[in-house]
Backbone as a chain_set.jsonl record, in Angstrom:
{"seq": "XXXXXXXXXXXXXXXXXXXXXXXXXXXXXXXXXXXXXXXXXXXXXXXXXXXXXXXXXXXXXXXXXXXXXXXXXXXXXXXXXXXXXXXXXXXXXXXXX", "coords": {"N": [[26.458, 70.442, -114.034], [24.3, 72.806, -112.805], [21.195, 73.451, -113.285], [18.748, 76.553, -112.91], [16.31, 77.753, -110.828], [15.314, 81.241, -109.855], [13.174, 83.505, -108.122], [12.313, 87.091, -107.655], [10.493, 89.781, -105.856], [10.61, 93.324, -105.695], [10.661, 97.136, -105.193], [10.811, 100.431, -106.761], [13.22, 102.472, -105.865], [12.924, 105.189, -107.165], [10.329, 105.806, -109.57], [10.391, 104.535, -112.591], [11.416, 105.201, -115.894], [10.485, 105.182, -119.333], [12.596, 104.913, -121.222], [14.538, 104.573, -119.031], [13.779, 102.297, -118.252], [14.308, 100.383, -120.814], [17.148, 100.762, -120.966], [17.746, 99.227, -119.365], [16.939, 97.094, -119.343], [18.447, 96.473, -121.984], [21.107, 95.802, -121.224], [20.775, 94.226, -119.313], [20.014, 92.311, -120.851], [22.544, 91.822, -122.638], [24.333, 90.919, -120.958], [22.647, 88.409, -120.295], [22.238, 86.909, -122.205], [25.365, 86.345, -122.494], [26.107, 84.728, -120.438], [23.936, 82.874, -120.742], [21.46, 83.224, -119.087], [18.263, 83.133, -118.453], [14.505, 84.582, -118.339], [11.994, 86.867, -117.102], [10.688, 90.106, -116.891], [8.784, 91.671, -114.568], [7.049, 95.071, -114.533], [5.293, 97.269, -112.391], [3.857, 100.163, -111.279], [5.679, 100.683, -109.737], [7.201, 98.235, -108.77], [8.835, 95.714, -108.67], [8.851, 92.568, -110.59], [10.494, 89.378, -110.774], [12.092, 86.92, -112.873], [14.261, 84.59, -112.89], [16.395, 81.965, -114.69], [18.863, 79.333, -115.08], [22.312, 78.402, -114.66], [22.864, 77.468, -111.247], [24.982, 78.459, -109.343], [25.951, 80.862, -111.486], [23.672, 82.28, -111.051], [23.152, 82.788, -108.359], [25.694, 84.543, -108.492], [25.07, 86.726, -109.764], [21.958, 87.835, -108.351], [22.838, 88.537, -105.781], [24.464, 91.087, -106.671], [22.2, 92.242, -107.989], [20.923, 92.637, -105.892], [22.446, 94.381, -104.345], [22.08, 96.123, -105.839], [21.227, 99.732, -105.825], [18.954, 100.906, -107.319], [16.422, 99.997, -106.435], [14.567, 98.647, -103.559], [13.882, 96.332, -100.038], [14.107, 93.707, -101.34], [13.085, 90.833, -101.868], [13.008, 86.945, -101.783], [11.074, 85.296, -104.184], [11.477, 82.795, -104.819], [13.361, 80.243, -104.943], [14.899, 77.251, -106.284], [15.907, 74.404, -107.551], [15.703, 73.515, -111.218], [13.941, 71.542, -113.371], [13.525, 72.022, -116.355], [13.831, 74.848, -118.54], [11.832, 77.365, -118.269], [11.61, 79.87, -120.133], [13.39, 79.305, -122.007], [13.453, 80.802, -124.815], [14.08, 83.38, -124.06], [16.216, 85.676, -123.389], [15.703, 88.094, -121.555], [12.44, 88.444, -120.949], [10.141, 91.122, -121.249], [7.419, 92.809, -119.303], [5.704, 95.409, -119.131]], "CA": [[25.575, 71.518, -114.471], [22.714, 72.478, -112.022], [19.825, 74.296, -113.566], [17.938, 76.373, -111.082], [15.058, 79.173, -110.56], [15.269, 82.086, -108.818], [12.333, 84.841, -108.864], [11.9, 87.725, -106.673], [9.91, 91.179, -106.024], [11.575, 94.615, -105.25], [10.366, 98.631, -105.274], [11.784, 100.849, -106.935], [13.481, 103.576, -105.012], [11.88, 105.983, -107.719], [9.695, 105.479, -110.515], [11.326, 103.972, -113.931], [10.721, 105.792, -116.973], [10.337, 103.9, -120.414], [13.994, 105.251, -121.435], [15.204, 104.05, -117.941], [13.955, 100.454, -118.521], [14.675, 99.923, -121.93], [18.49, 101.046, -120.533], [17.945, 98.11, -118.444], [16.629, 95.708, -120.382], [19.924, 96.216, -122.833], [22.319, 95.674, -120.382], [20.452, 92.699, -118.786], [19.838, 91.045, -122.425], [23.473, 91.716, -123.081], [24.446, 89.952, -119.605], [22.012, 87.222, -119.928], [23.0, 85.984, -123.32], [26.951, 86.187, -122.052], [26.067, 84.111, -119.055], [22.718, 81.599, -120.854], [20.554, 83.261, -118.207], [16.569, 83.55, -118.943], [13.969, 84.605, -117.578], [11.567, 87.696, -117.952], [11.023, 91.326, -115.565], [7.478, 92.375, -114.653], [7.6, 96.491, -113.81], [4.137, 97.812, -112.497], [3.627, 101.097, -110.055], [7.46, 101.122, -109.215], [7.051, 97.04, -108.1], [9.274, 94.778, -109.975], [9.098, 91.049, -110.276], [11.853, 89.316, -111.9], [12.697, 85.402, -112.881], [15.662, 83.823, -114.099], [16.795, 80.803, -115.063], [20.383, 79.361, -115.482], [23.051, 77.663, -113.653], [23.167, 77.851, -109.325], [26.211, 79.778, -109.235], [25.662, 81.723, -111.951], [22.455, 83.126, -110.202], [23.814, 83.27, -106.815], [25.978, 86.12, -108.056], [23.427, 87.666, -110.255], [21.722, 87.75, -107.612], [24.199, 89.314, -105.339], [24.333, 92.273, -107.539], [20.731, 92.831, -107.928], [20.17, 93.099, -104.659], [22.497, 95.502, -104.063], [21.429, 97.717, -107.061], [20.53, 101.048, -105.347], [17.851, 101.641, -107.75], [15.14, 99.255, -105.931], [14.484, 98.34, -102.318], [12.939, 95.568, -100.297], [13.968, 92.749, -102.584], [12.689, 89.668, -101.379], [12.928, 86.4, -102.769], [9.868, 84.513, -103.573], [11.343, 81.162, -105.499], [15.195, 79.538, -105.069], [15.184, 75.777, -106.04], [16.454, 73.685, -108.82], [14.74, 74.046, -112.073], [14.719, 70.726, -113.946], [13.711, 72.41, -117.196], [13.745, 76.021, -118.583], [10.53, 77.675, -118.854], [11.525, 80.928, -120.808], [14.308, 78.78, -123.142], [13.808, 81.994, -125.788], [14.138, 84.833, -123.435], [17.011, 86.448, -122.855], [14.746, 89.142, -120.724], [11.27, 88.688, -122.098], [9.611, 92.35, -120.465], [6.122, 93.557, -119.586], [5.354, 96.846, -118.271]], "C": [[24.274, 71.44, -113.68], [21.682, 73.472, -112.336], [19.015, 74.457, -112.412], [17.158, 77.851, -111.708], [15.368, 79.735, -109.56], [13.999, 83.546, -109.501], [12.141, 85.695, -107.188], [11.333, 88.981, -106.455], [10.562, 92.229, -105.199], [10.642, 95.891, -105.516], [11.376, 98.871, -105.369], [11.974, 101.63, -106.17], [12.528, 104.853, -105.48], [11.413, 105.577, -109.2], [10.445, 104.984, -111.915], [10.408, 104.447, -115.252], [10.595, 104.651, -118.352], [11.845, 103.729, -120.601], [14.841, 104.324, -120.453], [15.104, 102.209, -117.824], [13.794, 99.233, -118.909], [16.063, 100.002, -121.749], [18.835, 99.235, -119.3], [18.043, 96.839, -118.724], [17.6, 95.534, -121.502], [20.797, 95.63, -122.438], [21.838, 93.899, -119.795], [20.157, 91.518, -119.724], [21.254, 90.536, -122.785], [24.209, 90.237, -122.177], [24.093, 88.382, -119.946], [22.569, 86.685, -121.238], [24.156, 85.698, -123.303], [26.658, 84.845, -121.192], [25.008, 83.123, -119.314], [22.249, 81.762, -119.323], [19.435, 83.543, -119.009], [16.079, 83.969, -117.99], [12.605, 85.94, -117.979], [11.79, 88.482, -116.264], [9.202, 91.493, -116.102], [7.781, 93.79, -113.801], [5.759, 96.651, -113.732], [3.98, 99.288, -111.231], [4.772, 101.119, -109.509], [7.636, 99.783, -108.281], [7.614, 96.412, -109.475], [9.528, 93.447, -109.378], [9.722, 90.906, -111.272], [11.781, 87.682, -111.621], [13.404, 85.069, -113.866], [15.66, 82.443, -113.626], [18.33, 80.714, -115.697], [20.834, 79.032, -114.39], [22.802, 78.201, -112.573], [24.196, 79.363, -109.687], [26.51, 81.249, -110.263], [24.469, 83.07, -111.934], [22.457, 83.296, -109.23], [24.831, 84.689, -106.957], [25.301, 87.099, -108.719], [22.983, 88.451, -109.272], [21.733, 88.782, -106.665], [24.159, 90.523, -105.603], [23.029, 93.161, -107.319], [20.325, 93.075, -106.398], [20.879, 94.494, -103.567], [22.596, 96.607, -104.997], [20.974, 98.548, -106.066], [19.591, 102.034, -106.058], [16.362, 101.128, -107.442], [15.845, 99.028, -104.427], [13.906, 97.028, -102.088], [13.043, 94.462, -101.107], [13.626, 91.564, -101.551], [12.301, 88.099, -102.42], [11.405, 85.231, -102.556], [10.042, 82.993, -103.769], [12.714, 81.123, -105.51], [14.932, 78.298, -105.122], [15.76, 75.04, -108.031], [15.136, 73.622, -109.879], [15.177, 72.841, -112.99], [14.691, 70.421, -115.65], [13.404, 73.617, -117.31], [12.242, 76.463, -118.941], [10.649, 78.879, -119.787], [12.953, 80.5, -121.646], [14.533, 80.461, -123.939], [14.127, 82.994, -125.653], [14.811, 84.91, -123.078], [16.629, 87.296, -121.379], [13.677, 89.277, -121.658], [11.085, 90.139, -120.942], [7.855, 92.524, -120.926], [6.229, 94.72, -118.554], [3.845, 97.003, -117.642]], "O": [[23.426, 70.548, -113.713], [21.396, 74.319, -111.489], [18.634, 73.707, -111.514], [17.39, 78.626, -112.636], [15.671, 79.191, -108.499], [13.919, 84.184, -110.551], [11.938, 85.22, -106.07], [11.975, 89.669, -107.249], [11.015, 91.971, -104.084], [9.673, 95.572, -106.205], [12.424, 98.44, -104.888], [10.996, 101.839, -105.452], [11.71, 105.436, -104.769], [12.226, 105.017, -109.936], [11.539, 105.549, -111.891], [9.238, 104.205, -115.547], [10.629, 103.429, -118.212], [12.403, 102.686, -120.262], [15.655, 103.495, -120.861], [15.883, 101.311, -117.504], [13.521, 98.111, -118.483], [16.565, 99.156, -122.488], [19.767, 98.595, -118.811], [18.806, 95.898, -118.503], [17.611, 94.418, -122.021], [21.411, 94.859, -123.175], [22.424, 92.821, -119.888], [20.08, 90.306, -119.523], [21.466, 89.375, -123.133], [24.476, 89.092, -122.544], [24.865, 87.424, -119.914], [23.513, 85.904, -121.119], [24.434, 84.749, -124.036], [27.254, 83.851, -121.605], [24.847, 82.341, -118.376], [22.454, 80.912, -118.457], [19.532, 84.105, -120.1], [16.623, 83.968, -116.886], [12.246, 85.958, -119.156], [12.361, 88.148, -115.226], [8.615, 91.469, -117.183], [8.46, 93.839, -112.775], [5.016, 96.301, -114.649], [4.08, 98.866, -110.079], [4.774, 101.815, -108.493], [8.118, 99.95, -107.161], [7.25, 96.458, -110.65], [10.07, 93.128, -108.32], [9.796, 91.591, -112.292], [11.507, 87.188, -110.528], [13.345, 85.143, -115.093], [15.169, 81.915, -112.628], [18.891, 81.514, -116.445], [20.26, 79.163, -113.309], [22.49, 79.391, -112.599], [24.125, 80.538, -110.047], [27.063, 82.302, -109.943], [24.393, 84.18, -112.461], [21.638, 84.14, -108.869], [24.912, 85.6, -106.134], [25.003, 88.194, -108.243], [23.398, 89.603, -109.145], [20.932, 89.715, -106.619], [23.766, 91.234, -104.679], [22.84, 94.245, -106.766], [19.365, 93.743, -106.012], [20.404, 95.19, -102.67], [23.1, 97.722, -104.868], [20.184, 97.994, -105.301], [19.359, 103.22, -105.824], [15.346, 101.596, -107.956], [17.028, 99.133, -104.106], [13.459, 96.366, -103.025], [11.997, 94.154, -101.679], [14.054, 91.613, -100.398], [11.594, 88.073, -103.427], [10.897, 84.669, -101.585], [9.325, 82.114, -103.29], [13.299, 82.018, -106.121], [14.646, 77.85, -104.012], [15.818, 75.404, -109.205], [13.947, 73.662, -109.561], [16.327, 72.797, -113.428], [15.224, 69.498, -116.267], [12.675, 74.005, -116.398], [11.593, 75.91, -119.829], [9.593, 79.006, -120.407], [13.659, 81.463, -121.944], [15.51, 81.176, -123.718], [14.476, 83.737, -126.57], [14.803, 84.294, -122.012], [17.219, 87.107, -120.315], [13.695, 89.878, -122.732], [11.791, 90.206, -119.936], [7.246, 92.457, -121.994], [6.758, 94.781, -117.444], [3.54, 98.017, -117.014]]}, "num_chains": 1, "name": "protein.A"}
């Protein structure tokens, strides 16, 4: 079992309404509690930062995915390394807007 961090910042393609990502934040709560990922999403001006927590391989294809979502651009990662405890334990997807 290798606990690890990954966080990274993206634009969106176009703006995210509240509706649009509270739709997001369902799906990625649902996800993350399937899969014991954490982490939280910061959304500001159509700029999203994101960090999870949870196994390597289980965030390598995360990951994967998210980056080819075609509703953000630009993703870049700012943090990949082993994580040798959780910092958001309670969060499914904590969110700030």
């Amino acid at each position: 079992m290798s606990l690890h961090y990954l966080s990274y910042q993206s634009v969106a393609l176009q703006p995210f309404s509240d509706e649009a990502l509270q739709d997001l934040l369902a799906k990625a709560r649902v996800y993350n509690i399937a899969h014991q990922v954490s982490g939280m999403l910061l959304y500001r001006d159509g700029q999203f930062v994101q960090v999870l927590e949870g196994e390597e391989d289980v965030l390598r294809e995360l990951y994967t995915k998210i980056q080819r979502d075609p509703r953000h651009t630009n993703v870049v990662t700012l943090v990949d390394e082993p994580l040798p405890q959780r910092k958001f334990s309670a969060w499914s997807m904590a969110y700030r807007h």
